[in-house]
N, C-alpha and C positions, 0 to 999 in steps of 0.2 A: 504494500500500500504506500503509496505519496501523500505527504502531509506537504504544505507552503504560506505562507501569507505575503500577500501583495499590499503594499503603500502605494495610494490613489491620490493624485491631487488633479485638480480641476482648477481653471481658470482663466479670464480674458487677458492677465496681466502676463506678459511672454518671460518676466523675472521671476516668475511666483517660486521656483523649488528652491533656488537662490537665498531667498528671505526667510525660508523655513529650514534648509539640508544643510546639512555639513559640507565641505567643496567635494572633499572626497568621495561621496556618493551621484555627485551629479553628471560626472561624466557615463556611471552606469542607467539612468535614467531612460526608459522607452521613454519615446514622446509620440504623437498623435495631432493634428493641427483638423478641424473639424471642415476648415474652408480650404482645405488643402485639393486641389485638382482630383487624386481618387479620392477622397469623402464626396464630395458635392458631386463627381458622377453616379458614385454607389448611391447615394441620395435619390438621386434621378429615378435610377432604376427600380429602387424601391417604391420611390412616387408614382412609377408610370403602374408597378405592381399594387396600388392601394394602397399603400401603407406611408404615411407620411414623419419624417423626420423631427423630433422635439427641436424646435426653434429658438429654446429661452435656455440652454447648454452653455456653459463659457466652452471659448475657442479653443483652448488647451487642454491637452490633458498629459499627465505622466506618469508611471509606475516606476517599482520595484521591486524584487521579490527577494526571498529567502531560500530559493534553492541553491544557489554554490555557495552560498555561507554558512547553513545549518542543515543538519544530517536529514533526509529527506524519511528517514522512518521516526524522527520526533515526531512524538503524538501532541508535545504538551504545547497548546499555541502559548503560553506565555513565554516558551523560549524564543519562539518567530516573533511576537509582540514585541518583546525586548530586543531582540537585534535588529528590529527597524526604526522602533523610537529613538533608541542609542544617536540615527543618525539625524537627531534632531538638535537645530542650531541651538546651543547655550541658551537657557531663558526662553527660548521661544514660547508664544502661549495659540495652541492651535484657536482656543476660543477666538481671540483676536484677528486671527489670519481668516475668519471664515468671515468677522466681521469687514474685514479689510478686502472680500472677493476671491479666498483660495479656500477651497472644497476640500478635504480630506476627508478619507476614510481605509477600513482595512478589510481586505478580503481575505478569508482562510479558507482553502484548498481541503476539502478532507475526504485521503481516497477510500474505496472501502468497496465490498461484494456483495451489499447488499443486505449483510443479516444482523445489520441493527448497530446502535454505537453512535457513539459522535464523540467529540472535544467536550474534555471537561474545562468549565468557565470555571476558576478556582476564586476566592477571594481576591487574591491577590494581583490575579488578572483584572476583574472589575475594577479595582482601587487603581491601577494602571490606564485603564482605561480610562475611568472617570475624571483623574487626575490631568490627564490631556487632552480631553474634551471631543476622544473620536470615537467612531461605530467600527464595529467588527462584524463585518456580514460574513456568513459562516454558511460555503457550497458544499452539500453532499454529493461526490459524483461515482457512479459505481466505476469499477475495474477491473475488468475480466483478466484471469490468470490462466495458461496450459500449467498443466505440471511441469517443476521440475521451474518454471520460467517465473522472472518477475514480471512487473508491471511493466506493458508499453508506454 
């Protein structure tokens, strides 16, 4: 099974990861631009399919994740919690940064086969959490195993 958690920020300011990350982390940063040439075609074609595109999105967007820095069979998210807050600037106060137009949030990966389980929310993850003012959205995603084989 794969476990990970993903650091999310959102926002129209193109500085935003800068004012909250450590430097050291921004060079591994995905980015995403929403008005980027393929979005606003992928856009299109969903439009032309019915489905029309949320229009009130900041422009930006960025991740990070925890699979080459922490063993991908930790179960405990508050190991992945704490190595992605770790890369948060000195003093930063995310409350502030969402009030200033940059969106955070954390996503955790939790792989599994189906027959029950999930991430235990420990106290001290919440008190973590609460402390920095983000959400932890927590995916169940199954993973089919052959014998003998790990996960794809």
């Amino acid at each position: 099974m794969r476990y990970y958690c993903t650091f999310f920020i959102r926002s129209d300011d193109g500085d935003a990861p800068s004012k909250i990350l450590v430097s050291d982390v921004l060079g591994a940063l995905d980015f995403d631009d929403n008005e980027s040439v393929l979005n606003l075609a992928s856009a299109e074609r969903w439009r032309a399919a019915g489905f029309v595109r949320r229009n009130d999105l900041p422009r930006f967007k960025w991740f990070f994740d925890t699979r080459e820095a922490v063993d991908s069979d930790e179960i405990d998210p508050l190991v992945h919690v704490s190595w992605l807050l770790s890369h948060l600037r000195p003093g930063i106060s995310l409350a502030e940064a969402t009030e200033n137009g940059i969106e955070t949030w954390l996503g955790f990966y939790w792989g599994g086969s189906g027959t029950g389980g999930g991430p235990f929310i420990s106290v001290r993850l919440a008190e973590l959490l609460a402390r920095h003012q983000i959400c932890l959205n927590v995916g169940f995603y199954y993973e089919e195993y052959e014998n003998g084989t790990d996960a794809a």
